[in-house]
N, C-alpha and C positions, 0 to 999 in steps of 0.2 A: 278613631279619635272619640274620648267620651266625655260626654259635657252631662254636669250634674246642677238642675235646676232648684234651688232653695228657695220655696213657694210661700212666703210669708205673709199670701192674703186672706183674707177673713171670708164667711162663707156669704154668699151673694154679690162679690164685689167684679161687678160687671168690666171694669175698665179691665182689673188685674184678669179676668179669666182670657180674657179679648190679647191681651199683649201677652198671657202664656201660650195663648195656639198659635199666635202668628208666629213666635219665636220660636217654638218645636219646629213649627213645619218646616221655619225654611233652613233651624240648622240638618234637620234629615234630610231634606233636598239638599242640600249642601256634604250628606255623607257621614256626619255625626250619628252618632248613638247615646239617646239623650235617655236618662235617668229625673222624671220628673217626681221633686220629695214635698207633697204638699201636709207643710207640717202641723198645719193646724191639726191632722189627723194623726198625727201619731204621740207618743208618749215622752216626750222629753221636760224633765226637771229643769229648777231654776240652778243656776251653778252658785254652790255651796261657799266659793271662797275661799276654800281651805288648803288651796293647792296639792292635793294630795294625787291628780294627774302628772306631776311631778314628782314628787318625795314621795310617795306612796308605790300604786303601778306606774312609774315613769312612762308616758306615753298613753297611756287610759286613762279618762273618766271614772269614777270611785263607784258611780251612779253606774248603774247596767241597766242602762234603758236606751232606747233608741238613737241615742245621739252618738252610743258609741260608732251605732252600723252606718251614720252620715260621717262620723271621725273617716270610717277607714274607706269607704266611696271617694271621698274626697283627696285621700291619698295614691289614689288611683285612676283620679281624674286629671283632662287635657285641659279642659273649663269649667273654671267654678263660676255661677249666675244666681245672684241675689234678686230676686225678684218680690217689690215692696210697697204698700204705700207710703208716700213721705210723712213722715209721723212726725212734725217741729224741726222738718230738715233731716230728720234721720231714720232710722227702719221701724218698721212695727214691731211688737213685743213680743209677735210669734214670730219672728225671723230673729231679733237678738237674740233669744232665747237659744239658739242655737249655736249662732255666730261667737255666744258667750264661752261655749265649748269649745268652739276650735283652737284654745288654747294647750290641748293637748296633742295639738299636731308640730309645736313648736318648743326649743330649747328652755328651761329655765334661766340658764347662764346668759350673760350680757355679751352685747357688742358694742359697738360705736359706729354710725350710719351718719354722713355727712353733720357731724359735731353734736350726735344728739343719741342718746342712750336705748337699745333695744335689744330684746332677746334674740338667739340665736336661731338658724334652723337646726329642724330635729332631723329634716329628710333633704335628700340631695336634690330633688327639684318640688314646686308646686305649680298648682291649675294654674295659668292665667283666667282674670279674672275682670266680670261683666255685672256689671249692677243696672239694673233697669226700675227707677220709680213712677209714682206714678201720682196725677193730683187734677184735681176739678178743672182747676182754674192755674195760670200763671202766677207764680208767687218767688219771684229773683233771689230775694233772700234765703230762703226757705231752697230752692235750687242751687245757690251757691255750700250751705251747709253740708247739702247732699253729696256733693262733689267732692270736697274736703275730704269727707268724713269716708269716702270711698275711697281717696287716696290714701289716706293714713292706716286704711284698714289691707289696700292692696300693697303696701309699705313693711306692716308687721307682718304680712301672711305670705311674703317673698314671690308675689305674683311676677311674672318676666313682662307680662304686658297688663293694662287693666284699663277699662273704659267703661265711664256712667252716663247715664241719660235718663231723660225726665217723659212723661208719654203725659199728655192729656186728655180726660175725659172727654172731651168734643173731638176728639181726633179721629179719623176716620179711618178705617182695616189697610187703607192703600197708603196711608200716610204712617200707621205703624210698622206697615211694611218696608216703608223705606226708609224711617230711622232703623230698625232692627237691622236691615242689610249693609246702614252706612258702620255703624258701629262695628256689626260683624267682620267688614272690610278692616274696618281700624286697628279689629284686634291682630288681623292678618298681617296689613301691610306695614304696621308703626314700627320702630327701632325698641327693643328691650328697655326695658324700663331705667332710668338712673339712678342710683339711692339720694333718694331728695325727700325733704322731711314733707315738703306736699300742703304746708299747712298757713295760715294767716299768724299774722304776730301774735302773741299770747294780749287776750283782752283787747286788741284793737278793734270795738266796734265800729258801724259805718257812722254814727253821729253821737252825741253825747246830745243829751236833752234838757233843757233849766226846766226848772218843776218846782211848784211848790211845795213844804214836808206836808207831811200827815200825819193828823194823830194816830197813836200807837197806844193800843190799851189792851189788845189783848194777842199774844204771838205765840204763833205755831210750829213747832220743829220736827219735820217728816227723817227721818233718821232710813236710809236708803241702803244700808250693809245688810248683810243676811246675816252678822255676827252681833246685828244688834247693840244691847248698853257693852258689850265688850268692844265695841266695834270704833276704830282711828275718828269715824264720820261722828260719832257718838260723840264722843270726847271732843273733835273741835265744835261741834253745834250746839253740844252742851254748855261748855264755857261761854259761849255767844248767851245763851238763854241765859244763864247766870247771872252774866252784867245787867240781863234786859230785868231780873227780875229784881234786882236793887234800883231798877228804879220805878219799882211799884208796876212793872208791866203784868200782867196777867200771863203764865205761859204753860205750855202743855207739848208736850211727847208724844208721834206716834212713829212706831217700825213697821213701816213701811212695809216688811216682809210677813209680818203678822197678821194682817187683815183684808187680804186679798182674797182670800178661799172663804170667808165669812162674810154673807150679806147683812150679816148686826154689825160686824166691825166695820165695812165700806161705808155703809150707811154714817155711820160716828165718824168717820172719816170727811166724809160728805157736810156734817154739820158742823166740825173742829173749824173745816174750812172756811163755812158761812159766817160763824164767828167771830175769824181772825182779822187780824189789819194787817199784821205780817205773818210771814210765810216764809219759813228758812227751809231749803232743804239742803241736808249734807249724805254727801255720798263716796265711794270709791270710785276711781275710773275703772270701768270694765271695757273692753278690747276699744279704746279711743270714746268712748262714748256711756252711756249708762246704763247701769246692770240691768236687764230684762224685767223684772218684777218693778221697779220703779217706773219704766216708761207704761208699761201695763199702768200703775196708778196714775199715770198724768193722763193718757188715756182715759181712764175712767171721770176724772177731776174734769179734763175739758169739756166732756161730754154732760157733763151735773150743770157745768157755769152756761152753757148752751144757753139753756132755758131759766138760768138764775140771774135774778134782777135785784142792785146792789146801789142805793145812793151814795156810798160813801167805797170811796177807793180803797185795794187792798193790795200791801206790798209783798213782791217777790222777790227771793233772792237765796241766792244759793253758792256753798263751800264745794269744791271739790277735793280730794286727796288721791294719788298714785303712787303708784311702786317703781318711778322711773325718778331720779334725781331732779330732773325738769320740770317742773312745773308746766312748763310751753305744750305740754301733753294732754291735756285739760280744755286746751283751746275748743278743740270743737264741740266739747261735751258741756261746756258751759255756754254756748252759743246756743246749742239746741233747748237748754234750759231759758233762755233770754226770746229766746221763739216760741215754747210753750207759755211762756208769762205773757206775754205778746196776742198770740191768741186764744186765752184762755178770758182775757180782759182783766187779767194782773197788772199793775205800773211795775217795771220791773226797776229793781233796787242797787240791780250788779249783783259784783261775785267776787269769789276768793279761791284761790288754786294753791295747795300745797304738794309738792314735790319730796318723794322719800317717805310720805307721811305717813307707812306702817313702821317703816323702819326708828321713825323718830319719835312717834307717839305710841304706838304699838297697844292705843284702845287703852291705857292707863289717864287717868284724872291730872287737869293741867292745873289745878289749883295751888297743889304746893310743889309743882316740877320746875325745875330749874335749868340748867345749860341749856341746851339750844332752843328750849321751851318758852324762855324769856321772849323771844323773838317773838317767835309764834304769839306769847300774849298780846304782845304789845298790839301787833298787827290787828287781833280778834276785840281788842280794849277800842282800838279805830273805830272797828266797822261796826260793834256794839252801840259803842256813844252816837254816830251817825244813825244809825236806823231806829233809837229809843226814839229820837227826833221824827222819826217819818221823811229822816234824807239818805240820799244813796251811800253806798259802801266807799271811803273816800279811795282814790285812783293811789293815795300814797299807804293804804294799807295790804289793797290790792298787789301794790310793786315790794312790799316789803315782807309779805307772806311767801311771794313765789322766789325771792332769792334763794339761791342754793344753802342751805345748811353744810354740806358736805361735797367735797370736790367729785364731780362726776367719775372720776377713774378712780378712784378712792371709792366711791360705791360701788363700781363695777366688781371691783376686785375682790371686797370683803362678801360683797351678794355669791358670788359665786362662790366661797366660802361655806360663806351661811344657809346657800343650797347643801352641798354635801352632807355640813352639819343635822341640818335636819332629817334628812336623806335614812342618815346612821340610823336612828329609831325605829326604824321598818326593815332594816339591812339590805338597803338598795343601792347603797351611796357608788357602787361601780355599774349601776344601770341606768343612771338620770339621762346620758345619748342613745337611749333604748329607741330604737325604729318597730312602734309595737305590730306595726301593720304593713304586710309586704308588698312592694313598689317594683312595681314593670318598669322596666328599662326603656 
């Protein structure tokens, strides 16, 4: 049996090195042959977006760097194990960074999984799957996101069993040792998994808050695609900034993918922020949650607000878009952004989730777009006019953005279309159920 550890922690992080040797040891006592991949040391890019793991090499990464040689481990593995700190509920940016890839281990073509839209498998079985985080102190919320977010992701990735759990920093070697054994067991003894979507209601937080507005004079739009002003995220954040700046708001752009690798740019990053009153960020969903290089910026962003001191409050809030009909896709990924506002000392402002929304925006300009576009304004005209005010995105823009445009079997059917389609341009279109990586029986 081979169980492959995806080591997503930073270097001196005492708790994470402590919950990695207990967990080796006793799956080897146990008989396993454990493959430990501690990523921060090796070479893996951010993922490009362009899906050319599909339409391209169907089955590979475009990129030939390291991520392809955990692609094909993990194809070959009995237990895939996420090992992480909890980063706003969800994993560190050196472990998504990765997890962002394993899209290439699965179909481009859709299915339907108890009433809700997902791609297919590429191979005939996968690892079961172990997520082990990890945090100072108790934080339920931030716990329950983690869980979620592990389901949904053991959901897409056709795990047979999968089991999360949370380790704390004051915990002591015999007490990780008996959660690691109980879960161990769990993964052993529990019944296969059911396809169940695993998730909370789209938007149903635990309280809604009355708050007074705030002024709003100067707003900031972190643009989260790696595609950039061409990019779905662009175009609906954009439109939002638009309304904000008729009404004399102050606003500014930055992508998010641009200024990472520049300590001139993080830094203007750092001060866009100090200056703002809002704070939009829009983004794609990437595998249930957000694309690697952005959680890297919230990352950075909490860590600046740590030590920065603010007498006047500043709002957060954030668009998501997916390439799943559903909207309800979004749910944890917008959550985890409501927990990074949360503990960054943002007032968080809500959110907005659109469903479909490369297929219906496709990173073109909504200012003179029409058919199904109307909607989408209307919705974006909402949450605009509310947050110039310094109040929250209202709950009837929210419901009226994530309506379906398009009947979900009706997207299924032309997506897998429009896979082929694309396919043709590289002359692959009879490889997209390509098994690039060979799988033991």
């Amino acid at each position: 049996m081979k169980a492959i550890l995806l080591d997503g922690s930073q270097k001196n992080d005492i708790t994470g090195e402590r919950v990695c040797s207990v967990l080796s040891q006793e799956l080897q006592a146990r008989g396993w042959e454990v493959n430990h991949i501690l990523l921060r040391e090796l070479t893996i890019g951010n993922c490009a977006g362009d899906f050319f793991c599909w339409i391209r090499t169907p089955g590979v990464c475009n990129v030939n760097d390291d991520n392809r040689r955990i692609a094909e481990l993990l194809v070959g593995s009995d237990l895939m194990v996420y090992l992480t700190p909890v980063t706003f509920g969800g994993y560190s940016s050196t472990l998504k960074r990765m997890v962002d890839h394993q899209i290439q281990n699965i179909s481009p073509f859709f299915t339907k999984i108890d009433g809700e839209t997902h791609h297919q498998k590429r191979y005939a079985r996968y690892p079961n799957f172990l997520a082990i985080g990890w945090m100072q102190q108790a934080d339920p919320p931030s716990e329950e996101v983690f869980r979620r977010l592990c389901q949904r992701n053991a959901l897409n990735f056709y795990s047979n069993k999968s089991v999360s759990g949370v380790i704390f920093g004051n915990q002591l070697e015999d007490e990780i040792l008996e959660a690691v054994r109980g879960w161990l067991s769990e993964l052993q003894d529990s019944p296969p998994r059911k396809d169940e979507r695993n998730s909370a209601k789209i938007f149903e937080h635990s309280e809604v808050l009355i708050r007074e507005p705030h002024s709003v004079r100067r707003a900031l739009l972190l643009v989260g695609s790696p595609r950039t002003r061409k990019s779905t995220s662009n175009s609906l954040g954009g439109y939002v900034l638009e309304q904000l700046k008729a009404q004399s708001i102050q606003t500014e752009t930055i992508y998010v993918h641009t200024v990472l690798r520049s300590p001139e740019k993080l830094n203007n990053l750092m001060s866009a922020i100090d200056n703002a009153d809002l704070i939009l960020l829009a983004f794609p969903l990437y595998v249930d949650s957000l694309p690697a290089p952005v959680i890297e910026a919230l990352e950075h962003i909490k860590a600046h607000r740590h030590d920065f001191v603010s007498e006047r409050p500043v709002l957060f809030a954030a668009i998501a878009n997916c390439g799943f009909p559903e909207a309800s896709h979004c749910a944890v990924a917008l959550d985890i952004c409501e927990l990074f506002a949360r503990q960054s000392n943002f007032v968080w402002a809500g959110s907005l989730a659109l469903g479909a929304g490369e297929g219906i925006v496709h990173g073109e300009a909504l200012d003179t777009a029409g058919g199904p576009s109307v909607l989408l304004k209307q919705a974006l005209n909402m949450a605009a006019k509310s947050l110039s005010r310094g109040e929250d995105i209202p709950l009837e823009a929210t419901a009226l953005l994530a309506k379906p445009i398009i009947p979900s079997w009706l997207y299924r059917f032309m997506g897998g279309f429009g896979w082929g389609q694309q396919a043709k341009k590289y002359g692959v279109e009879k490889q997209l159920r390509r098994k690039a990586y060979m799988q033991s029986k």
